[in-house]
N, CA and C of each residue as an Amber inpcrd file, in Angstrom:
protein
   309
-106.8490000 -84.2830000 207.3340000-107.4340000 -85.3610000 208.0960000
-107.4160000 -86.6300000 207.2550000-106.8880000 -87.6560000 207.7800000
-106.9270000 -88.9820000 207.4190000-108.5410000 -89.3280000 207.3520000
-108.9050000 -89.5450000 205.3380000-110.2910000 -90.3960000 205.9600000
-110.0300000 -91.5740000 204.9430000-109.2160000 -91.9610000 204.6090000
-108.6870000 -93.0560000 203.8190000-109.4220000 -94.5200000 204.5890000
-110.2590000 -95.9780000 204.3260000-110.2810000 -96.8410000 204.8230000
-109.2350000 -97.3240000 205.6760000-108.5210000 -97.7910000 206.9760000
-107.6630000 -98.2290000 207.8240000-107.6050000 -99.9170000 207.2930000
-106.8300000-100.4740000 207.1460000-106.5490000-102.1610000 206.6050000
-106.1590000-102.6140000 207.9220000-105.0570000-101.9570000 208.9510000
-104.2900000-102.3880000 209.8130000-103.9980000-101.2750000 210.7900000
-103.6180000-101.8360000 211.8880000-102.8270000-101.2920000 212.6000000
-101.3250000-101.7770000 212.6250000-100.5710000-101.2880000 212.8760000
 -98.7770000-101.5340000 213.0780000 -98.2910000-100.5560000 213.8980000
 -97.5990000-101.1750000 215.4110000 -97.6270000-100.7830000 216.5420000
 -96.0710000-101.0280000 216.4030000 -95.3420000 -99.6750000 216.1710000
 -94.3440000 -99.3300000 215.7490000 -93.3930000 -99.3770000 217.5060000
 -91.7390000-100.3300000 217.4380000 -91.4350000-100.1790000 218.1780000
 -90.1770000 -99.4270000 218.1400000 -89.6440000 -99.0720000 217.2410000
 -88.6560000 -98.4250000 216.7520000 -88.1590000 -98.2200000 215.6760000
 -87.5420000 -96.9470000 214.8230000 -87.0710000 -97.1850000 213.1900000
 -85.9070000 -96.8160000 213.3630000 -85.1150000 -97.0350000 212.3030000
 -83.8720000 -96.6960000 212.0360000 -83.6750000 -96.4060000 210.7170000
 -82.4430000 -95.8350000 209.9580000 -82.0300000 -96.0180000 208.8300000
 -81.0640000 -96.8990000 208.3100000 -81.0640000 -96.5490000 206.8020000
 -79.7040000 -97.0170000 206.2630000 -79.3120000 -96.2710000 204.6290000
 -78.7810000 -95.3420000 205.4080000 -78.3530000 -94.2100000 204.0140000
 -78.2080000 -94.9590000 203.1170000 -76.9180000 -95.8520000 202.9160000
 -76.0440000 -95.8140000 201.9870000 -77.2470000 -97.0850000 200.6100000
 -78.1760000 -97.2610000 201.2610000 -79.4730000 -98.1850000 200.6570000
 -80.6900000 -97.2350000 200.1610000 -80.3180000 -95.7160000 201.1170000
 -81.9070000 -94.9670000 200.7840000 -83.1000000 -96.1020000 201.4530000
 -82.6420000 -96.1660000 202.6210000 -84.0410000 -96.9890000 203.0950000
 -84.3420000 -96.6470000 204.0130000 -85.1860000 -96.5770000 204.8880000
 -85.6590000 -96.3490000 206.3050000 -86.5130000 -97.6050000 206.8470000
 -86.2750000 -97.9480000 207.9290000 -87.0920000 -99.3520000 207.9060000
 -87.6970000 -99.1620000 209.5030000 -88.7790000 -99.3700000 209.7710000
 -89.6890000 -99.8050000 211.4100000 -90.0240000-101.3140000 211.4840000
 -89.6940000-101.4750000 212.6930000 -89.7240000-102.3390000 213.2840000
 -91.1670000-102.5010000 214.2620000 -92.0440000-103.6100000 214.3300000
 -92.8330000-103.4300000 215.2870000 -93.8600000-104.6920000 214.8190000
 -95.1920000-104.4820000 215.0480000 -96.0990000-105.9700000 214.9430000
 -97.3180000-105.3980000 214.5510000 -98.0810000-106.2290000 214.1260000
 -99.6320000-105.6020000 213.1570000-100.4240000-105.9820000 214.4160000
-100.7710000-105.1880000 214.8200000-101.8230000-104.9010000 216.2810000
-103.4360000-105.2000000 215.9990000-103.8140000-104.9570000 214.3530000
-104.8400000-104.8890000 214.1740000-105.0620000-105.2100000 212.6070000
-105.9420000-105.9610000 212.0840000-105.8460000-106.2510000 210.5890000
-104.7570000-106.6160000 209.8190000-104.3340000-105.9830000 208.8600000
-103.2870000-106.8990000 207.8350000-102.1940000-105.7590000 207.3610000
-101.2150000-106.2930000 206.9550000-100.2310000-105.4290000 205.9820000
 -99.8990000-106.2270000 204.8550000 -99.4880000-105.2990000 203.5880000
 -98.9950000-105.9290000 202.3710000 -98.4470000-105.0200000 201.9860000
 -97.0070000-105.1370000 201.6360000 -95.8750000-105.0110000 200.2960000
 -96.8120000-104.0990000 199.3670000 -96.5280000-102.5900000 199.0130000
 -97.3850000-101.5450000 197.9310000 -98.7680000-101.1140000 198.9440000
 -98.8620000-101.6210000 199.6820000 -99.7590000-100.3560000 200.8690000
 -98.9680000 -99.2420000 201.1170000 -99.6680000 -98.6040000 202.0840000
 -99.0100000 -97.3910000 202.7840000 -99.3370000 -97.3240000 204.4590000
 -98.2740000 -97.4820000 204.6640000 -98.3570000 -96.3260000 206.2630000
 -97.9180000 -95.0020000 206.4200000 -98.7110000 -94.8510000 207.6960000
 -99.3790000 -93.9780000 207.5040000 -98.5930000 -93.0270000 208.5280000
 -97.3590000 -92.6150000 208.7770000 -96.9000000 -91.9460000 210.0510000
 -97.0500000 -91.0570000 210.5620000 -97.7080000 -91.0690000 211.8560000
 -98.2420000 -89.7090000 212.4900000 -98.0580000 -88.7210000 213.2030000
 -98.1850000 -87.6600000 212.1140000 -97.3900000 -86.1710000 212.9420000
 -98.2270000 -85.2490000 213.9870000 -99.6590000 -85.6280000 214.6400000
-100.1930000 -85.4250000 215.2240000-102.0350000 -86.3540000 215.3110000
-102.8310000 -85.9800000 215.4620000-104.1320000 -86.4120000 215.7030000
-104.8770000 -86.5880000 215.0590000-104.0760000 -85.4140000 213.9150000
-105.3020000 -85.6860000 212.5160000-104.2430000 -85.5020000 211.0220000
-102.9560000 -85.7240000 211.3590000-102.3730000 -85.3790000 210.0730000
-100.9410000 -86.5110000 209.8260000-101.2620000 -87.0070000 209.0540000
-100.0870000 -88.1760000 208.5130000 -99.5000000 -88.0470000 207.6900000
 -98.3800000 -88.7230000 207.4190000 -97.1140000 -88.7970000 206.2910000
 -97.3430000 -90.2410000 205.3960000 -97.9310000 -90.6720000 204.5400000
 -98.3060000 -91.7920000 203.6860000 -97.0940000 -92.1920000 203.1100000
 -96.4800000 -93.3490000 203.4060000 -95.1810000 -93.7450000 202.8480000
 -95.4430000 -95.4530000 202.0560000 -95.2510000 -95.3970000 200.6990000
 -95.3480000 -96.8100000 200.3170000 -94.5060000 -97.5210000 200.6460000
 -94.9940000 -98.7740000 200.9850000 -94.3310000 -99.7050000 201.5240000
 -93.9400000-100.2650000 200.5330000 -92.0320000-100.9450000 201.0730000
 -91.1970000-101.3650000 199.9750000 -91.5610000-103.1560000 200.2940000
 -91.2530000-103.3390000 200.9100000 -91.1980000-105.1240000 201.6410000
 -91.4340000-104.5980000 203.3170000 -91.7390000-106.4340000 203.3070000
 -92.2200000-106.7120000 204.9330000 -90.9820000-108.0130000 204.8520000
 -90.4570000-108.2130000 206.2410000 -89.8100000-109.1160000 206.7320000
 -90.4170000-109.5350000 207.9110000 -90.2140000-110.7030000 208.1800000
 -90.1250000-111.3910000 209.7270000 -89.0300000-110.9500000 210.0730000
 -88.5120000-110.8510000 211.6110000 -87.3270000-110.7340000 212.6420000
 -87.9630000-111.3250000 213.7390000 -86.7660000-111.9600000 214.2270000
 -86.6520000-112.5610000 215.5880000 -85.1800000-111.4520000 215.9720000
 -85.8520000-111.2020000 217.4550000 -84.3160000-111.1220000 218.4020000
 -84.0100000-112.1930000 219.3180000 -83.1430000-111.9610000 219.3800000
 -82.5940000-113.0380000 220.8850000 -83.2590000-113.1110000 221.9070000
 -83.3920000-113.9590000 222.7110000 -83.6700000-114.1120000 223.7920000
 -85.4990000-113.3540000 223.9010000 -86.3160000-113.5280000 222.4270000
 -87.2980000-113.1350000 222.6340000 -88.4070000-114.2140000 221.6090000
 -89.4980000-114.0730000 222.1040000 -90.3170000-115.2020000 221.6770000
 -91.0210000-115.0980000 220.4070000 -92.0430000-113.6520000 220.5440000
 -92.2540000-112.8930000 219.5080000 -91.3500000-113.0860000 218.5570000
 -92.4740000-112.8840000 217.6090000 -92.0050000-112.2140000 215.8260000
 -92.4970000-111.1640000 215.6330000 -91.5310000-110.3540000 214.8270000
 -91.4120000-109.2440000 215.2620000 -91.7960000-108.7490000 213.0850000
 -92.2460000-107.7170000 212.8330000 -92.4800000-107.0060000 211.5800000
 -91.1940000-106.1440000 211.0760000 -90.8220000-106.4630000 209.9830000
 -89.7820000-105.1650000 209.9190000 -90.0690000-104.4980000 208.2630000
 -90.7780000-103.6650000 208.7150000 -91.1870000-102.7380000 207.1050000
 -90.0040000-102.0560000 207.0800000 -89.8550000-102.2220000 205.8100000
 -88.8390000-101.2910000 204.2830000 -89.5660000-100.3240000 203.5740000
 -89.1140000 -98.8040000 203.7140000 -89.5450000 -97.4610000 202.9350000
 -88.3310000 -97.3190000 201.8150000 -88.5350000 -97.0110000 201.2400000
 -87.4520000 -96.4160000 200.1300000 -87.2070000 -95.0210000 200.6320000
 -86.3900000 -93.9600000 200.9570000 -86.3570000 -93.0330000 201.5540000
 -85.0160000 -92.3570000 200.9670000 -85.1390000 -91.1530000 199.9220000
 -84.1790000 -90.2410000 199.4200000 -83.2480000 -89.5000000 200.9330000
 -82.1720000 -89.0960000 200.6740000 -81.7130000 -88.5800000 201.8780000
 -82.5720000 -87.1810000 202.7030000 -83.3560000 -86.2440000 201.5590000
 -83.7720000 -85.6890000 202.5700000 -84.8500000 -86.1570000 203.4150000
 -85.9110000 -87.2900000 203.0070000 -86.9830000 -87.8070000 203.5400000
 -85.9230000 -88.4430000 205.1820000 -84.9390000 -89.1540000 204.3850000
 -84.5920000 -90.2140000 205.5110000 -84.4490000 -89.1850000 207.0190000
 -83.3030000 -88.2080000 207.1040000 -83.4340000 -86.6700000 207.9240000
 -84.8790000 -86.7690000 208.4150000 -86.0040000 -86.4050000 207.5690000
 -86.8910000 -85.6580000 208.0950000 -87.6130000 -86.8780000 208.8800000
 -87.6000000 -88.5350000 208.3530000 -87.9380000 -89.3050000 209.5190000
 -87.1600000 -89.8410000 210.9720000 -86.0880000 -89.5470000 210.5290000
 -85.1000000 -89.7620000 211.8080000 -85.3680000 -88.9890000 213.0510000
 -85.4800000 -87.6040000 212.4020000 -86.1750000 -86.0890000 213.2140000
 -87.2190000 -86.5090000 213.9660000 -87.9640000 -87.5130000 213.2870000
 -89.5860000 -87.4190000 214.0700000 -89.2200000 -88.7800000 215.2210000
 -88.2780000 -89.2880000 215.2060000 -87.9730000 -90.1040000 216.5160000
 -89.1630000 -91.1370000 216.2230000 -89.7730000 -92.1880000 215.0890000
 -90.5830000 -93.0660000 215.1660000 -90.3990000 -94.2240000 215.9630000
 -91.6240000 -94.3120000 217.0520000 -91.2180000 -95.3550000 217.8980000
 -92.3280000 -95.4540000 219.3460000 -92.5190000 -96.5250000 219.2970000
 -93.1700000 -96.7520000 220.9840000 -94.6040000 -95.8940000 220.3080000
 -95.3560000 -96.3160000 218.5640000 -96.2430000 -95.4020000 219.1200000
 -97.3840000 -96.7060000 217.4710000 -98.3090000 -95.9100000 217.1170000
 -98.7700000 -97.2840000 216.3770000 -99.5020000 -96.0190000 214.9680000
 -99.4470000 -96.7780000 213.9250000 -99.7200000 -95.8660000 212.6390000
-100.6760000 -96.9580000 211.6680000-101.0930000 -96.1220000 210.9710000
-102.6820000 -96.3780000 210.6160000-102.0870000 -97.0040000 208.9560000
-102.2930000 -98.4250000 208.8270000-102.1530000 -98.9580000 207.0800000
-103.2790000 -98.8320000 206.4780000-102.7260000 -98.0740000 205.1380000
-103.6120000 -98.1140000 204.2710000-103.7070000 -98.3760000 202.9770000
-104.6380000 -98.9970000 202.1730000-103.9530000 -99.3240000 200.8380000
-103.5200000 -98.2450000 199.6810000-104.1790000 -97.0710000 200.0300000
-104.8290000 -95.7180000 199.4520000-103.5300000 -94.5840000 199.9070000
-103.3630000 -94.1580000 199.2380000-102.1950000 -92.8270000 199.4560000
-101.4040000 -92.3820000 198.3020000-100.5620000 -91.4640000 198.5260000
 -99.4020000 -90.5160000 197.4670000 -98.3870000 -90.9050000 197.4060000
 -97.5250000 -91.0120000 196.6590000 -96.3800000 -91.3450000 196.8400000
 -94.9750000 -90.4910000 196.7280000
């Protein structure tokens, strides 16, 4: 069970990878409180149990034809991590920042 303090929310709209970098990166917007560069999110594999991933960098993104600014967090992600987040289909769903976690 997550009882770590919550900093933020980040209302994840989709992730992707990029092997050949070891990175995994989500895309989405801080719904609630703050994010910073060496926090952790927090990705959730059910109701009461998360995956704590330090955060590498935060970017701004714009898309086209859209108004919003958009968040794009950077994980550092070895190839088997990157697999095991691709697997979990992150997306369309919102994960808990925290400053506190494992690495």
């Amino acid at each position: 069970m997550n009882t770590k303090p919550i900093q933020g929310i980040f209302a994840v709209i989709d992730s992707f990878a990029i092997k050949s970098r070891n990175e995994f990166y989500l895309i989405g917007e801080t719904s609630v409180g703050e994010i910073k560069s060496t926090w952790f999110i927090n990705i959730p594999l059910n109701k009461s149990l998360s995956i704590p991933i330090r955060i590498k960098s935060i970017e701004d993104i714009d898309f086209t034809n859209e108004r919003d600014r958009y968040k794009l967090i950077i994980v550092d992600s070895d190839p088997q991590s990157t697999e095991l987040l691709l697997g979990l289909n992150i997306g369309s769903e919102s994960a808990n920042i925290t400053i506190e976690g494992e690495d």
